[in-house]
Biopython code that builds the backbone (N, CA, C, O; Angstrom):
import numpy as np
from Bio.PDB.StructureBuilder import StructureBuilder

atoms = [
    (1, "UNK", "N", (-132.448, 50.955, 69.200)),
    (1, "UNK", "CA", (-131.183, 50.995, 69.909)),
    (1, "UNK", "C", (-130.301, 52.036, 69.221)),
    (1, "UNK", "O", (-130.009, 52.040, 68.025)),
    (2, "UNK", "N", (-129.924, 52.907, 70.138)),
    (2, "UNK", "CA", (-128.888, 53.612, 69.131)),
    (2, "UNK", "C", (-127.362, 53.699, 68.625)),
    (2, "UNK", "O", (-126.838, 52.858, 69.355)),
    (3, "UNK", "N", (-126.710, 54.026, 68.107)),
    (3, "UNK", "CA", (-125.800, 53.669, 67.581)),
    (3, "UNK", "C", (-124.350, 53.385, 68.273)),
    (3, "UNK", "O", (-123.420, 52.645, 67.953)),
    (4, "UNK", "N", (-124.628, 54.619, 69.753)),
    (4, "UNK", "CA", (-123.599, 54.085, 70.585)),
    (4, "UNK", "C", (-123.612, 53.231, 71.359)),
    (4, "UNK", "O", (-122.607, 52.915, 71.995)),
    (5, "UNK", "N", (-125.117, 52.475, 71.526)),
    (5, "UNK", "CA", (-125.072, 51.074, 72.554)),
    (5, "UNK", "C", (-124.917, 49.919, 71.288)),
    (5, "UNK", "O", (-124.359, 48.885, 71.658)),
    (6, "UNK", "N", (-125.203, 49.943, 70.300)),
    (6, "UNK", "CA", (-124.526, 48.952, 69.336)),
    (6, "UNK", "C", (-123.013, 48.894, 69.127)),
    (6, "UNK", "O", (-122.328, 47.897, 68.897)),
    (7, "UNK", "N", (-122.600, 50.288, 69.265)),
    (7, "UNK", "CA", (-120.710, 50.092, 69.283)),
    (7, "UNK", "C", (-120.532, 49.753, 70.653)),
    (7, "UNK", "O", (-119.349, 49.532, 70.913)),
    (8, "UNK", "N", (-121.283, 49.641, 71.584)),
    (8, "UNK", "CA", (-121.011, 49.408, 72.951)),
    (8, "UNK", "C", (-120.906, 47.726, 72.954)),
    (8, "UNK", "O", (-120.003, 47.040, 73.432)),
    (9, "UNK", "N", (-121.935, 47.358, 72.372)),
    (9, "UNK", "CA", (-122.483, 46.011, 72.452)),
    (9, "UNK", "C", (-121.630, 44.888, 71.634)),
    (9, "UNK", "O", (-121.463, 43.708, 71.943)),
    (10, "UNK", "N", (-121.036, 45.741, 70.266)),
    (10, "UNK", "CA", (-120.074, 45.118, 69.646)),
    (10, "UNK", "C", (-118.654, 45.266, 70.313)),
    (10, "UNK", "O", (-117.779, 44.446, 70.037)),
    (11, "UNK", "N", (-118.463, 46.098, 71.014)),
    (11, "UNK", "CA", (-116.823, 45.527, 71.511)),
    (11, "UNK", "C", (-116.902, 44.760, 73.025)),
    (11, "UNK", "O", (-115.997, 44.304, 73.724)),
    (12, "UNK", "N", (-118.564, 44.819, 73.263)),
    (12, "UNK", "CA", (-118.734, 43.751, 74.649)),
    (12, "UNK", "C", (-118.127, 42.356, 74.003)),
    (12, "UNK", "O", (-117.262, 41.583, 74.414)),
    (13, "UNK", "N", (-118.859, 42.364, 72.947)),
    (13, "UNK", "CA", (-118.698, 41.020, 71.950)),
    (13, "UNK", "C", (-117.279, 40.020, 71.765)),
    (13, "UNK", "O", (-117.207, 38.809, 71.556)),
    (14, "UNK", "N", (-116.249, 41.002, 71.924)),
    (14, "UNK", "CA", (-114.764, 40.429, 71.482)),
    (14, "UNK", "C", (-114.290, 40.534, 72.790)),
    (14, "UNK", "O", (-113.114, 40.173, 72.754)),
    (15, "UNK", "N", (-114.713, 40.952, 74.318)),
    (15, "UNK", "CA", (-114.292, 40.420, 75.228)),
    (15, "UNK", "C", (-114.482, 39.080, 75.495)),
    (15, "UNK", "O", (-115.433, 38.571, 74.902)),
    (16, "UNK", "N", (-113.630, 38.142, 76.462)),
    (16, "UNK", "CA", (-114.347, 37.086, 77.252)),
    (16, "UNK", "C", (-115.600, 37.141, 77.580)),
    (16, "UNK", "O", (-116.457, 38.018, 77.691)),
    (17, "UNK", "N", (-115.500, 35.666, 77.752)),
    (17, "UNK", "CA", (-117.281, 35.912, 78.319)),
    (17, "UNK", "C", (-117.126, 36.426, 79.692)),
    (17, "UNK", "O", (-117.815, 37.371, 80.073)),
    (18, "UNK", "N", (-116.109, 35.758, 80.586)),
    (18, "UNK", "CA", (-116.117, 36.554, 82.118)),
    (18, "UNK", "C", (-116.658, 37.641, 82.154)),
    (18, "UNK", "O", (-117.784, 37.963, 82.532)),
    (19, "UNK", "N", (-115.395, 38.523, 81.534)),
    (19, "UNK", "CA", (-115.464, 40.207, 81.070)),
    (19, "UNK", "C", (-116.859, 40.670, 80.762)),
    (19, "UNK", "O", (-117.283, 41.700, 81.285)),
    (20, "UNK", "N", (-117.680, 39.875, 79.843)),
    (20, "UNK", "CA", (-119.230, 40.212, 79.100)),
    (20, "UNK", "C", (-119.777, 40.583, 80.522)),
    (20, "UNK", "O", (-120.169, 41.662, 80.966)),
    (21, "UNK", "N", (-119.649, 39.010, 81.246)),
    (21, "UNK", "CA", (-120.543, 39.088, 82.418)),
    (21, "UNK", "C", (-120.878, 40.230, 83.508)),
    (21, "UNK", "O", (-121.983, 40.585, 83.918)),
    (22, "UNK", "N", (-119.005, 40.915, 84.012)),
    (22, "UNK", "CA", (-118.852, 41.529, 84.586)),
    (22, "UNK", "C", (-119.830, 42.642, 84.158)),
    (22, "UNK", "O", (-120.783, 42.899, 84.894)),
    (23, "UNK", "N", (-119.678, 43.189, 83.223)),
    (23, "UNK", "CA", (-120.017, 44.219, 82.551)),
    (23, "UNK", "C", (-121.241, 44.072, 82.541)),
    (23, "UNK", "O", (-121.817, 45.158, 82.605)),
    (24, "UNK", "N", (-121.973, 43.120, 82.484)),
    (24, "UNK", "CA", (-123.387, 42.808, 82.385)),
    (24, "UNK", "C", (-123.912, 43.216, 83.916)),
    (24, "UNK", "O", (-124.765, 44.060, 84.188)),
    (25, "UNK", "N", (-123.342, 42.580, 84.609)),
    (25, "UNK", "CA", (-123.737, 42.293, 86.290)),
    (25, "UNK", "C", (-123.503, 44.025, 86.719)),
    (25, "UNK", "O", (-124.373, 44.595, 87.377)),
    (26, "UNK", "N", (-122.360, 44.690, 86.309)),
    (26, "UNK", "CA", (-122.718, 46.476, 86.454)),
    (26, "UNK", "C", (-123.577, 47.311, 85.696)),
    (26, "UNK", "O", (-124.175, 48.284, 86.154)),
    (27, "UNK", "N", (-123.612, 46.995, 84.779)),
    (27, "UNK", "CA", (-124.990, 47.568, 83.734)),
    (27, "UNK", "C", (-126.727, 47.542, 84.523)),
    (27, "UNK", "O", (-127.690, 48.304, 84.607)),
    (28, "UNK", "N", (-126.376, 46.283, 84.937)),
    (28, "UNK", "CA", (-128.142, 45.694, 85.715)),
    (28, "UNK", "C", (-128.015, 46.335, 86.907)),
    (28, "UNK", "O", (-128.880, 46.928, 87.551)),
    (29, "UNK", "N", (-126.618, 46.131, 87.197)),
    (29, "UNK", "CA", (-127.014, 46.820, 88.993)),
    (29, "UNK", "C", (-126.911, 48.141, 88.630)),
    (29, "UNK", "O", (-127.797, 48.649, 89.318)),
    (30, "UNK", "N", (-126.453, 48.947, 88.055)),
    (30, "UNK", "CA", (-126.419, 50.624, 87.557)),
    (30, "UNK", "C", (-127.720, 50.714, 87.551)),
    (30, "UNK", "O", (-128.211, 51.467, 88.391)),
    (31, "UNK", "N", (-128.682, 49.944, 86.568)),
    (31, "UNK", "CA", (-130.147, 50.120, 86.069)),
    (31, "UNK", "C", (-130.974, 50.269, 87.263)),
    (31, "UNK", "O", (-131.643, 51.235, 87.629)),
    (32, "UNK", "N", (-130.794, 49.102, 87.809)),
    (32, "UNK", "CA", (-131.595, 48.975, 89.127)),
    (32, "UNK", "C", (-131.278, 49.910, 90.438)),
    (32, "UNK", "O", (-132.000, 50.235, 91.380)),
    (33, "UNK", "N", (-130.190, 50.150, 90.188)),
    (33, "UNK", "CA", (-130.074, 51.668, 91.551)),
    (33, "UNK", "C", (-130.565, 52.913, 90.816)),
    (33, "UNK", "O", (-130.700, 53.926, 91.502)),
    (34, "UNK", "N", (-130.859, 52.977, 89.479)),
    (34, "UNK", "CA", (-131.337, 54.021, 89.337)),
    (34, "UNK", "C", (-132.682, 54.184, 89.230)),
    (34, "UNK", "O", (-133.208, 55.287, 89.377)),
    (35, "UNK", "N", (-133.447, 52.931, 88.925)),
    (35, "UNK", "CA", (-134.779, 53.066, 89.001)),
    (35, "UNK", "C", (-134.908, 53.095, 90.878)),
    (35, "UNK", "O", (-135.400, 54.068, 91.449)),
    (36, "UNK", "N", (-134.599, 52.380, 91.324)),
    (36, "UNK", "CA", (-134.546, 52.795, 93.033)),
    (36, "UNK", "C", (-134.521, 54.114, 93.578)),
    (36, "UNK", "O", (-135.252, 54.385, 94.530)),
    (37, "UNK", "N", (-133.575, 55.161, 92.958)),
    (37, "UNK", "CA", (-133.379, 56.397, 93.214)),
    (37, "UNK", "C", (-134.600, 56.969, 92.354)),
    (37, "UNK", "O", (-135.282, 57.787, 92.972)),
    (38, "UNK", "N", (-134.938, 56.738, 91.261)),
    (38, "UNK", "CA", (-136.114, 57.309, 90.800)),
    (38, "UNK", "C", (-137.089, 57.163, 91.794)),
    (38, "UNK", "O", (-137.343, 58.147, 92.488)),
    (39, "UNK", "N", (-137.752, 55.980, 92.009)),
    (39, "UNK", "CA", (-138.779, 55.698, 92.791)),
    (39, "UNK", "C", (-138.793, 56.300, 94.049)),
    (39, "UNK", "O", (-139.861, 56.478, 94.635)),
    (40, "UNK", "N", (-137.246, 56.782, 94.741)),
    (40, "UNK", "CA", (-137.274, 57.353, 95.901)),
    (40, "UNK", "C", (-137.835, 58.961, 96.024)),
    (40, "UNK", "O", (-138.592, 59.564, 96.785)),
    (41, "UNK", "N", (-137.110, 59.258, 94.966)),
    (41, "UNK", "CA", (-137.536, 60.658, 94.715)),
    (41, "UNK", "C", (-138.435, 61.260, 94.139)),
    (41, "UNK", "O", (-138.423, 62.488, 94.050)),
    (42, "UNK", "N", (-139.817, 60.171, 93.409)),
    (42, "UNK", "CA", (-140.771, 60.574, 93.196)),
    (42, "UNK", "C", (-141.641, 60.167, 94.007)),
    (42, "UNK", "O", (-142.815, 60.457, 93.778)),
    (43, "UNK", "N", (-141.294, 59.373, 95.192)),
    (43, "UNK", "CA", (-142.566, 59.431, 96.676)),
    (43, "UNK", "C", (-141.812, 60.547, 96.824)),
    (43, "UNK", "O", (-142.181, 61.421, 96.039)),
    (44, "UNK", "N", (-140.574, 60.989, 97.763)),
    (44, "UNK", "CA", (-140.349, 62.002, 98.498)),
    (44, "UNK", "C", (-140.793, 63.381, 97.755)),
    (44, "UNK", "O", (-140.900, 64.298, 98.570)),
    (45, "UNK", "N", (-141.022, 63.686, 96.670)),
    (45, "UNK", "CA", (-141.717, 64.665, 96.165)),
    (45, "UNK", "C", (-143.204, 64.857, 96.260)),
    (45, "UNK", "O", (-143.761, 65.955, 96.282)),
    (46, "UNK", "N", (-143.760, 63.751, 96.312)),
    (46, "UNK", "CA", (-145.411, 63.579, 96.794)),
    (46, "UNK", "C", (-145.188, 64.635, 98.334)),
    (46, "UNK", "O", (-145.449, 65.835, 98.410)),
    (47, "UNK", "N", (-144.738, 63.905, 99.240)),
    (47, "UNK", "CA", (-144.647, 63.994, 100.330)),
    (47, "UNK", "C", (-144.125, 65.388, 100.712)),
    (47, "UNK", "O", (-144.563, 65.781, 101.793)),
    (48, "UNK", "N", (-143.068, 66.449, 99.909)),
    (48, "UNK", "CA", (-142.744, 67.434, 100.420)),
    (48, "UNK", "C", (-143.802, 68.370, 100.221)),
    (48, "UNK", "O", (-144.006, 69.303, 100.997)),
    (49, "UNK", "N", (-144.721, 68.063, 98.839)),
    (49, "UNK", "CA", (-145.612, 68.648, 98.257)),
    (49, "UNK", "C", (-146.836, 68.953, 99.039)),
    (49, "UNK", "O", (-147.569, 69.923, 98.843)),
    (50, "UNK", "N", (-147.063, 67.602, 100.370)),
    (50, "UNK", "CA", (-147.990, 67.221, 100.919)),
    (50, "UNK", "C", (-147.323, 68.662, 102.541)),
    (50, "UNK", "O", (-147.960, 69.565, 103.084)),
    (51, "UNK", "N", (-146.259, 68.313, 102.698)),
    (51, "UNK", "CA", (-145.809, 69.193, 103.347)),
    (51, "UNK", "C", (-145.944, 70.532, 103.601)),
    (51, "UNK", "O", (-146.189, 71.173, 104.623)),
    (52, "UNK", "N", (-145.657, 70.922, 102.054)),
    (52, "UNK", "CA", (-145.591, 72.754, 101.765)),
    (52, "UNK", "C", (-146.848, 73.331, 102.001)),
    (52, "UNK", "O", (-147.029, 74.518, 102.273)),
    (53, "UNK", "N", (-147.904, 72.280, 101.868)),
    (53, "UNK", "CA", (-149.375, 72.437, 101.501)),
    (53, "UNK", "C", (-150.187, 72.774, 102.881)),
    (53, "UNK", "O", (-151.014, 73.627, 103.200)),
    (54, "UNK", "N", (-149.499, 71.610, 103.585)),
    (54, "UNK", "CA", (-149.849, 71.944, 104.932)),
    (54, "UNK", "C", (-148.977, 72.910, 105.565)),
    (54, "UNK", "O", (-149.605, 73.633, 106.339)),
    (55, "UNK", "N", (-147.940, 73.123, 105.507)),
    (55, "UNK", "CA", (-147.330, 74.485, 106.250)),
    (55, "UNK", "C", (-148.014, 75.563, 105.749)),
    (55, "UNK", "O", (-148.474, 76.264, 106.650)),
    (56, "UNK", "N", (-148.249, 75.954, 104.631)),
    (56, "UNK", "CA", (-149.136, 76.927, 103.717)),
    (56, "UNK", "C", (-150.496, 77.425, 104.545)),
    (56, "UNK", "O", (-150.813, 78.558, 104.905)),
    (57, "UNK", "N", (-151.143, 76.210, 104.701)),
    (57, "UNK", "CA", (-152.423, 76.270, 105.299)),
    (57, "UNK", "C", (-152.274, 76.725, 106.481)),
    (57, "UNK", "O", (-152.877, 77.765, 106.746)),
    (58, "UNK", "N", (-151.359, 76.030, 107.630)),
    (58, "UNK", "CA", (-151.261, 77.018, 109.196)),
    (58, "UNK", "C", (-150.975, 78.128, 108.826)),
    (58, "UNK", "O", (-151.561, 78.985, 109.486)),
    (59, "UNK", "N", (-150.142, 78.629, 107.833)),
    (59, "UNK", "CA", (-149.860, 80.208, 107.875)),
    (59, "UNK", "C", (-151.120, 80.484, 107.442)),
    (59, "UNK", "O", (-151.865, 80.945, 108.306)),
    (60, "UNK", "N", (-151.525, 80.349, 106.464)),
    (60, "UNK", "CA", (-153.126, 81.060, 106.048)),
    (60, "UNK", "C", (-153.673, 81.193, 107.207)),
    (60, "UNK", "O", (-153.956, 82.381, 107.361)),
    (61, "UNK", "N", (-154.080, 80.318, 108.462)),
    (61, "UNK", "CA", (-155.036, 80.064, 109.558)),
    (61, "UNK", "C", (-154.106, 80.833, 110.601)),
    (61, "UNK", "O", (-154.195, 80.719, 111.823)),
    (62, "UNK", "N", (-153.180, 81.655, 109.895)),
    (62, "UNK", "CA", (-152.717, 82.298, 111.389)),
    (62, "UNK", "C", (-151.586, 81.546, 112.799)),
    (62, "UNK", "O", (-151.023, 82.071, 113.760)),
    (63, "UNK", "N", (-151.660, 79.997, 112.246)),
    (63, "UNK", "CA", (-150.630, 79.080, 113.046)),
    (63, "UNK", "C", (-149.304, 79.341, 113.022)),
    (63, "UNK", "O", (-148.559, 78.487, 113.503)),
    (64, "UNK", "N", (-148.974, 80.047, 112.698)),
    (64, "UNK", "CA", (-147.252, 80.042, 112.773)),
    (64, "UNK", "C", (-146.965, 81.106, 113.107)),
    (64, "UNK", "O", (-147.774, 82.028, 113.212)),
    (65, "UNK", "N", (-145.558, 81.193, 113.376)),
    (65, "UNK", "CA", (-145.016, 82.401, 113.970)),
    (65, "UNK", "C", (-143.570, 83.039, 113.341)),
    (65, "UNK", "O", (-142.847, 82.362, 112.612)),
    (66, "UNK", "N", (-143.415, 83.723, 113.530)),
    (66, "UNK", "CA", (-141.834, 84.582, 112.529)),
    (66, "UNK", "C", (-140.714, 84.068, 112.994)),
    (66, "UNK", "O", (-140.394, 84.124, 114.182)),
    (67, "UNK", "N", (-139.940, 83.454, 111.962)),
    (67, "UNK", "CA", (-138.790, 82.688, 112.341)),
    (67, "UNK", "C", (-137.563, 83.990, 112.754)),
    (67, "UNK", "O", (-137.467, 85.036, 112.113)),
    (68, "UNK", "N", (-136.721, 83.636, 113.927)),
    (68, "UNK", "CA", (-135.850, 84.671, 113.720)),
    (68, "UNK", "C", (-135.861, 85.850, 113.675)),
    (68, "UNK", "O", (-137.009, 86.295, 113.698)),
    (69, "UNK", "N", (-134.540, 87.121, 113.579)),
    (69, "UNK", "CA", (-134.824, 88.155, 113.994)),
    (69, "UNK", "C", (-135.850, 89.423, 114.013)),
    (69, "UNK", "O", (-135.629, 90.384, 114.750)),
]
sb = StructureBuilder()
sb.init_structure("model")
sb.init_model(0)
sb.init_chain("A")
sb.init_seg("    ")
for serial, (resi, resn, name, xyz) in enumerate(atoms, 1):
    if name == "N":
        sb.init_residue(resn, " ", resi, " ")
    sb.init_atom(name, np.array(xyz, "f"), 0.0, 1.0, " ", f" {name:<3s}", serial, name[0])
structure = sb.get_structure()
């Protein structure tokens, strides 16, 4: 643990417990929307990857056509 979540953790300490809680209940939900956003954005990176790969390939095969002027 490093030294600023121990000074974090010690002035959680001398709040109420309410206060602890609050703080607790945004910490977990912070955690958990960010592993959510992780997880989102490492399928949607599979998937654009899966994308580029196949747009790549119709142009190789001659499938596409010139965007614009």
């Amino acid at each position: 643990m490093t030294l600023l979540v121990q000074e974090m953790l010690h002035q959680i300490e001398q709040l109420p417990p309410e206060e602890q809680d609050r703080l607790a209940e945004w910490v977990l939900a912070e955690i958990a929307s960010e592993q959510r956003w992780t997880a989102l954005f490492n399928r949607s990176q599979a998937l654009l990857e899966r994308m580029a790969q196949q747009a790549l390939q119709e142009d190789s095969e001659g499938a596409t056509k010139p965007f614009g002027g």
